[in-house]
C-alpha positions in Angstrom: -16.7 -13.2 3.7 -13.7 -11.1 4.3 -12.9 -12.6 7.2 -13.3 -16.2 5.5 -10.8 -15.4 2.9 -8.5 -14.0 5.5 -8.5 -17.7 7.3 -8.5 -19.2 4.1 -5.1 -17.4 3.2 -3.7 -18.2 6.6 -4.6 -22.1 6.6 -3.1 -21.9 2.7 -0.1 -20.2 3.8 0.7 -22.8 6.8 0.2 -25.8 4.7 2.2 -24.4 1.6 5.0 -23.2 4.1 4.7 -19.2 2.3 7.4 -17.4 3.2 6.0 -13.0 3.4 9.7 -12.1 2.6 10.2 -13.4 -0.3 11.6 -10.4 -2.4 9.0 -9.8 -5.5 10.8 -10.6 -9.6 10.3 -8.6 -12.4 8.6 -11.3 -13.7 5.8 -11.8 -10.7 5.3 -7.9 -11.1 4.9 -8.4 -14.9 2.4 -11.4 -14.4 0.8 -8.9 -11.6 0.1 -6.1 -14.1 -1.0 -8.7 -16.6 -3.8 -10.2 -14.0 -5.2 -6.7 -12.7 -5.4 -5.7 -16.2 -7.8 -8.8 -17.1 -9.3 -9.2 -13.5 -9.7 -6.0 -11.7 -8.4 -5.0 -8.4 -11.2 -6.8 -6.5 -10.1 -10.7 -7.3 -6.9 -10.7 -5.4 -7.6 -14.6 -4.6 -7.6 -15.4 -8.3 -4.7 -13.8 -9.4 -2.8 -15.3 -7.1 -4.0 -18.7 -8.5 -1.0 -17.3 -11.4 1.7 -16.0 -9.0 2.9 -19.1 -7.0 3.8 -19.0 -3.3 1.7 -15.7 -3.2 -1.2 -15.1 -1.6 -3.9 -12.7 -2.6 -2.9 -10.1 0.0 0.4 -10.1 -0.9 -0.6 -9.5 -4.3 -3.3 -6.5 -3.2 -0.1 -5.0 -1.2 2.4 -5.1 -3.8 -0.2 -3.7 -6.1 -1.4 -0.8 -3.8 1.8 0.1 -2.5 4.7 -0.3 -5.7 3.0 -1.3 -8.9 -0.1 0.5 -8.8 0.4 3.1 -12.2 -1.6 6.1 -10.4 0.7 6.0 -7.0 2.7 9.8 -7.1 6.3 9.4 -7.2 7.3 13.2 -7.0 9.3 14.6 -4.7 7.2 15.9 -1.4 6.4 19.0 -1.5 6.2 21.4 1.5 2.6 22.0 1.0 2.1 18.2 1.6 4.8 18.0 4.9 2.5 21.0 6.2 -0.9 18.9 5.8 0.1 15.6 6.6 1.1 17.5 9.8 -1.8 19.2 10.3 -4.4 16.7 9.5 -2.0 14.8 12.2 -2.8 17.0 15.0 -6.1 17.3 14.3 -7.2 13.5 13.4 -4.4 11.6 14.9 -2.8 9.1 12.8 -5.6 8.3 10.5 -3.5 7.4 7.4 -6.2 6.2 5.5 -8.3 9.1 6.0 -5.7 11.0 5.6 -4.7 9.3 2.0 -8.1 10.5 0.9 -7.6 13.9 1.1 -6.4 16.6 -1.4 -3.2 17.5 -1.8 -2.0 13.7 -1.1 -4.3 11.7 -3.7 -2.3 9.3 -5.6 0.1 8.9 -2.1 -0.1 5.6 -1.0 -0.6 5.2 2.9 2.3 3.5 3.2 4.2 7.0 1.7 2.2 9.2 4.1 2.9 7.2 7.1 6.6 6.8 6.9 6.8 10.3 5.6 5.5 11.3 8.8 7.2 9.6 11.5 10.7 9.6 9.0 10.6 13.2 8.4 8.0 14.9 10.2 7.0 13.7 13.8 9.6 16.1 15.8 8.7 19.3 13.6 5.9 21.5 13.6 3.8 23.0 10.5 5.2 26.3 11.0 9.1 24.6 10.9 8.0 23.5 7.0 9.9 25.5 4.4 
């Protein structure tokens, strides 16, 4: 079923000529909030029945990666540069798994990723202050 809705975003996406860089408003992010509020984080085709020239992965990205309340927005701490790094070298680049793990819940993949190969991929753990 995945899959289906996949091709079923695609086909919708050629036919209604969807641009994917289309800068997100304030307002789409507003009707966003609105929509997971009433429909969950599991109906991504749905809500973006509201958001036009959006498709439901866009709107599960933009959720999961800026909007999402519960994402940490701190300033990285050294504790996180030194685990990110180790759970590197000892699962590869597993971001996901990675995500999953204490001290990075509430970081986003996206966050851990480009934290890594932005600030960390030439150092090692013992180079973290």
């Amino acid at each position: 079923a995945s899959f289906e809705r996949g091709v079923e975003e695609e086909s919708l996406a050629a036919t209604k000529n969807i641009s994917s860089c289309t800068q997100w408003s304030k307002e789409e992010d507003r009707i966003l909030r609105e929509k997971v509020e009433h429909y969950g984080t599991q109906n991504w085709v749905i809500i973006a029945r509201y958001l036009p020239g959006r498709l439901g992965r866009q709107c599960r990205e933009r959720w999961h990666n800026v909007i999402d309340p519960s994402i940490v927005r701190r300033e990285w701490t050294p504790e996180e540069d030194a685990f990110i790094l180790q759970m590197h070298n000892k699962i590869g680049s597993k971001w996901s798994q990675i995500s999953k793990m204490e001290p990075l819940l509430g970081r986003t993949v996206s966050q851990i990723k480009n934290r890594f190969y932005q600030n960390l991929k030439d150092k090692d753990v013992g180079q973290i202050k």
